[in-house]
C-alpha positions as CSV (number, residue, x, y, z in Angstrom):
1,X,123.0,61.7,-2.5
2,X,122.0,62.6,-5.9
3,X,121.8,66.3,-7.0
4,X,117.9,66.0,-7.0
5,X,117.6,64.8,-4.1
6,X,120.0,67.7,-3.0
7,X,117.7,70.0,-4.6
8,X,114.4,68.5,-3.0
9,X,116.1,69.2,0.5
10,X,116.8,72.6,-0.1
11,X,113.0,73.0,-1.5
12,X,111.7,71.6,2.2
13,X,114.0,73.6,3.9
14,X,112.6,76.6,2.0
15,X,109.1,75.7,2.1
16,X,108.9,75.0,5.7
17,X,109.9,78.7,6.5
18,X,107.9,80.2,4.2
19,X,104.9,78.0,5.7
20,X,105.6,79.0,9.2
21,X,105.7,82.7,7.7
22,X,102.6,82.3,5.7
23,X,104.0,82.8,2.5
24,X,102.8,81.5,-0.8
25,X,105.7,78.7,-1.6
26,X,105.2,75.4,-3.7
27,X,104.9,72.3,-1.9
28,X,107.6,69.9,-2.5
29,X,107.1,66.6,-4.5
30,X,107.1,63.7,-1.7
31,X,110.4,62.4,-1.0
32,X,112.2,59.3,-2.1
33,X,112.0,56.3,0.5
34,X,116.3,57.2,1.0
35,X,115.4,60.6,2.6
36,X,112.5,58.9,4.6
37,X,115.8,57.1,6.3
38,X,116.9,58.2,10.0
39,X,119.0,61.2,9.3
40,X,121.1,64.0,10.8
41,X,121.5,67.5,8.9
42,X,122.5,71.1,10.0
43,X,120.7,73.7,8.2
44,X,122.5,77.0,7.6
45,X,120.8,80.3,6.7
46,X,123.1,83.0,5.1
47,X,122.0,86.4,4.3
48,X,123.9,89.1,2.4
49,X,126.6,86.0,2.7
50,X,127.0,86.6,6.8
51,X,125.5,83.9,9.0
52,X,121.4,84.3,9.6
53,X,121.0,81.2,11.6
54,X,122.0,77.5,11.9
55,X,120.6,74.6,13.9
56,X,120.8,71.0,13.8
57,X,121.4,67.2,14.9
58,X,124.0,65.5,15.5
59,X,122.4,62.1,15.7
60,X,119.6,60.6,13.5
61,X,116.6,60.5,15.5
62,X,114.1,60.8,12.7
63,X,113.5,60.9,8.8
64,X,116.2,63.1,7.2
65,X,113.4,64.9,5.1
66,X,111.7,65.8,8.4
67,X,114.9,66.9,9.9
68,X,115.7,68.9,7.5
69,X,112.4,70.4,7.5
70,X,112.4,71.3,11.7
71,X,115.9,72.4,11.4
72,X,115.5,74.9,8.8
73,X,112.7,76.2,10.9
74,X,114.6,76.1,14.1
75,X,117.5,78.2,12.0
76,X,114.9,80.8,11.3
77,X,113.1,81.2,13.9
78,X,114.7,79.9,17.3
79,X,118.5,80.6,17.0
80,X,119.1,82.2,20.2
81,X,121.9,84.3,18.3
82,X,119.5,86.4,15.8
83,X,116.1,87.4,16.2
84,X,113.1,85.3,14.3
85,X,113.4,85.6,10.4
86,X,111.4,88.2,8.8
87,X,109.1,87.5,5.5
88,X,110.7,90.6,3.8
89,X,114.2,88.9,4.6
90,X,112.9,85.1,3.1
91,X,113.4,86.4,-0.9
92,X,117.1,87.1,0.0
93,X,118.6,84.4,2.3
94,X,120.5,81.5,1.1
95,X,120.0,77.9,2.3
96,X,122.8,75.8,3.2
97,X,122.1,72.2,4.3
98,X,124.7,69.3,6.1
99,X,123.9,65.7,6.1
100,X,126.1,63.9,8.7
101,X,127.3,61.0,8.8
102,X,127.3,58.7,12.1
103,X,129.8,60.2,14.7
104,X,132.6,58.2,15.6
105,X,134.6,58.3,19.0
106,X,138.4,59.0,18.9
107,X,140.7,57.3,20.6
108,X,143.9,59.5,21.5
109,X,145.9,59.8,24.7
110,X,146.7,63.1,24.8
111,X,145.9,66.6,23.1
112,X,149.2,66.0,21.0
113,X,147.6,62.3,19.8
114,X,144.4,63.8,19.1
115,X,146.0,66.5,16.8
116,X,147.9,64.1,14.9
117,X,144.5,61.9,14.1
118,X,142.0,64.9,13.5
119,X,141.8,65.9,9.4
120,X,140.9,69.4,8.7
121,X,138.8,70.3,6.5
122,X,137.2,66.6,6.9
123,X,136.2,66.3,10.2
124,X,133.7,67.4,12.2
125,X,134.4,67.5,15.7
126,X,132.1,66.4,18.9
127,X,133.9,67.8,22.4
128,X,132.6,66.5,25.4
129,X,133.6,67.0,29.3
130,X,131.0,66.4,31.8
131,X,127.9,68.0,30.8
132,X,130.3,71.0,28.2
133,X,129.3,69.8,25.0
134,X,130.2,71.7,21.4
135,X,130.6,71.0,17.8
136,X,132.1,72.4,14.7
137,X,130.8,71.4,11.2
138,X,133.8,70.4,9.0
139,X,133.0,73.7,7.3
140,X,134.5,75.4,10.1
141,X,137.9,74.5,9.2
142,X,137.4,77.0,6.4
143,X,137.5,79.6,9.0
144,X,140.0,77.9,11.3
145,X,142.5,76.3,9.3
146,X,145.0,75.6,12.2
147,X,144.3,72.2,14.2
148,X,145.1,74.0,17.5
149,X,143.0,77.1,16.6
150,X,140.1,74.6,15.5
151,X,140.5,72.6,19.0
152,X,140.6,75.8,21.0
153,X,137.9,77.5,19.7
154,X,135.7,74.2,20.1
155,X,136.8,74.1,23.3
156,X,136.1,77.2,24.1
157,X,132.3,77.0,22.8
158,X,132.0,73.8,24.7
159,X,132.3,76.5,27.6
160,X,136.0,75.7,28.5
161,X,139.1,77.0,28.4
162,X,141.4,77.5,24.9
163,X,144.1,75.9,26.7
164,X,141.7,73.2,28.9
165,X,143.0,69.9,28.7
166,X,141.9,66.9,30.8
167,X,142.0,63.2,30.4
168,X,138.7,63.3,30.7
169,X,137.4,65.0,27.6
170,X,136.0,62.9,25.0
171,X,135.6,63.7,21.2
172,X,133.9,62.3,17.9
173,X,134.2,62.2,14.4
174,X,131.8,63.0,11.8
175,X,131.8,64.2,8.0
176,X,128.7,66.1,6.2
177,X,127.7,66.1,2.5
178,X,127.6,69.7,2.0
179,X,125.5,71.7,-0.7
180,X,123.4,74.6,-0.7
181,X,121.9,77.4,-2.8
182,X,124.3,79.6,-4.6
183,X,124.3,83.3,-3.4
């Protein structure tokens, strides 16, 4: 993705908050037919440089532009974690924006397999068992260096155990072009 096209992104994602807040924002130039494309993206909102709000897809379902545009909106206003986004805080957050790629399962045979074959601070990582489901942007690894730490702590948002462990649990791949605006 080029850097305008970066750039345009970020400008939806901005202008679709401030047009669900009723704030005076320009309208973004129509997007190239590449970001019309089936897409997945997480959008990120930071403010003061601690997390605001961030919801995505992790499968392409529709165009990326229009993902990006309902995420950023979802972040704002319907992250169950913060309350809805305030106009007066719109001037000072910070938009952060993850494209995904296609997941892709793993194939391991154990929790030591999988650890061997899982690359931080490339991977994202999809945990499934039974109807526990969780994620972690490869950004996370930032956070959670260690490849047992980062399994645990997925696990543990998938609503399991740290130390849960079944033959049973299924995972996926995925990397993100990352970019966002500068705080």
């Amino acid at each position: 993705m080029t850097s305008d096209e970066q750039k345009l992104l970020l400008h939806i994602a901005r202008h679709a908050i401030a047009e669900r807040l009723g704030l005076d924002f320009a309208a973004p130039p129509a997007p190239p037919a590449h970001l019309l494309e089936d897409g997945a993206s997480f959008v990120t909102l930071k403010l003061n440089g601690e997390l605001r709000g961030c919801i995505g897809m992790l499968e392409a379902c529709r165009p990326l532009a229009e993902d990006v545009a309902a995420n950023a909106c979802a972040a704002a206003f319907s992250d169950p974690r913060f309350q809805p986004l305030g106009a007066a805080e719109f001037a000072r957050i910070t938009i952060h924006i993850s494209v995904l790629s296609p997941p892709q399962p793993i194939n391991f045979t154990s929790e030591e397999d999988l650890l061997k074959q899982i690359r931080p601070g490339v991977d994202g990582l999809i945990l499934a068992e039974g109807r526990r489901r969780g994620t972690f942007l490869p950004s996370v690894w930032e956070e959670l260096a260690d490849k047992r730490q980062f399994i645990a702590h997925l696990k543990m948002k998938a609503g399991l155990p740290a130390t849960y462990w079944s033959d049973s649990v299924r995972l996926w791949r995925y990397t993100c072009e990352y970019f966002g605006e500068t705080e």
